[in-house]
C-alpha positions as CSV (number, residue, x, y, z in Angstrom):
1,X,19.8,-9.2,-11.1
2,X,19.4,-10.1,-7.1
3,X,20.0,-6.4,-6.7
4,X,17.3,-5.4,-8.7
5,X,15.2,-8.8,-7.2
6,X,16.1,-7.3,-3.3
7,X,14.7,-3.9,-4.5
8,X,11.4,-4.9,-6.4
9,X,11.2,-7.0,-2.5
10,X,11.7,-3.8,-0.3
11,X,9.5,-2.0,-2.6
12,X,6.2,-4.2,-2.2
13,X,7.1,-4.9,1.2
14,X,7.1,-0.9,1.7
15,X,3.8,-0.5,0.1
16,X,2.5,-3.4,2.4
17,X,3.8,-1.6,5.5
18,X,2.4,1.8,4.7
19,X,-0.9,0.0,4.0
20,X,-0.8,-1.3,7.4
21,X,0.6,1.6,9.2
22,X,-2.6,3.9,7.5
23,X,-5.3,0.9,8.3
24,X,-3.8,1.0,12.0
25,X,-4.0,4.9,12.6
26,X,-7.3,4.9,11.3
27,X,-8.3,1.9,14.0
28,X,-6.2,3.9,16.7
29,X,-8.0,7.2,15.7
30,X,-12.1,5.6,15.2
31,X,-13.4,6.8,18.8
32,X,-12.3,10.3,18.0
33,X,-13.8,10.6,15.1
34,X,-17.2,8.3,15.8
35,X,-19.8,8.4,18.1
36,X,-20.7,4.5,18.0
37,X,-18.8,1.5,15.9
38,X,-20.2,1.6,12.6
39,X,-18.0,2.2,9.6
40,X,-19.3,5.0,7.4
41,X,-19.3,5.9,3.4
42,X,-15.9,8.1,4.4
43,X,-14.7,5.2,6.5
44,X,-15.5,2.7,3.1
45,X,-13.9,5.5,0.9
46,X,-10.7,6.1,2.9
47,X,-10.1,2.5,3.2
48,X,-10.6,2.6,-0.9
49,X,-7.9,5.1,-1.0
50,X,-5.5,3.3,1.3
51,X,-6.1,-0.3,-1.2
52,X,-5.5,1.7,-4.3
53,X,-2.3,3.5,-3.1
54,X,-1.0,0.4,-1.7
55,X,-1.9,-1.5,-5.2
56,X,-0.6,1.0,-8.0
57,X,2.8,1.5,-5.7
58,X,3.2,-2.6,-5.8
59,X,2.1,-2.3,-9.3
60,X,4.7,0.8,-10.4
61,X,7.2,-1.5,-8.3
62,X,6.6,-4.6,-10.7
63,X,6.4,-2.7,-13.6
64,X,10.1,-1.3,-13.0
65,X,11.4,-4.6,-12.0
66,X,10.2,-6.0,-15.5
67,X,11.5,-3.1,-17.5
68,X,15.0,-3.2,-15.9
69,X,14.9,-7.2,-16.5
70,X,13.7,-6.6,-20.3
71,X,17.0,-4.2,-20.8
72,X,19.4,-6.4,-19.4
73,X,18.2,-9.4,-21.7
């Protein structure tokens, strides 16, 4: 059960970091791609993206954790 506990852990924290690592590249790349600092509908939509893929992979992660802790009861 830790095992399956220190998975579910990586798992989030992997979705997290890729969150953070998309959210940064976009900051790092904002000059190049804007003429002045406002955020645009594609800026709003992309960061949209980024918050969904981050939440269904923490969600898919939870989900497994719960199914493999329902079979071994």
């Amino acid at each position: 059960m830790i095992g399956e506990y220190k998975k579910l852990d990586r798992r989030l924290n992997d979705a997290l970091e890729n969150f953070r690592l998309e959210v940064q590249f976009d900051v790092e790349t904002f000059e190049q791609t804007h003429k002045d600092e406002y955020l645009t509908k594609n800026d709003l939509e992309e960061l949209g993206r980024q918050v969904y893929y981050c939440l269904s992979d923490m969600r898919n992660a939870l989900l497994d954790y719960l199914k493999t802790d329902l079979r071994q009861r």
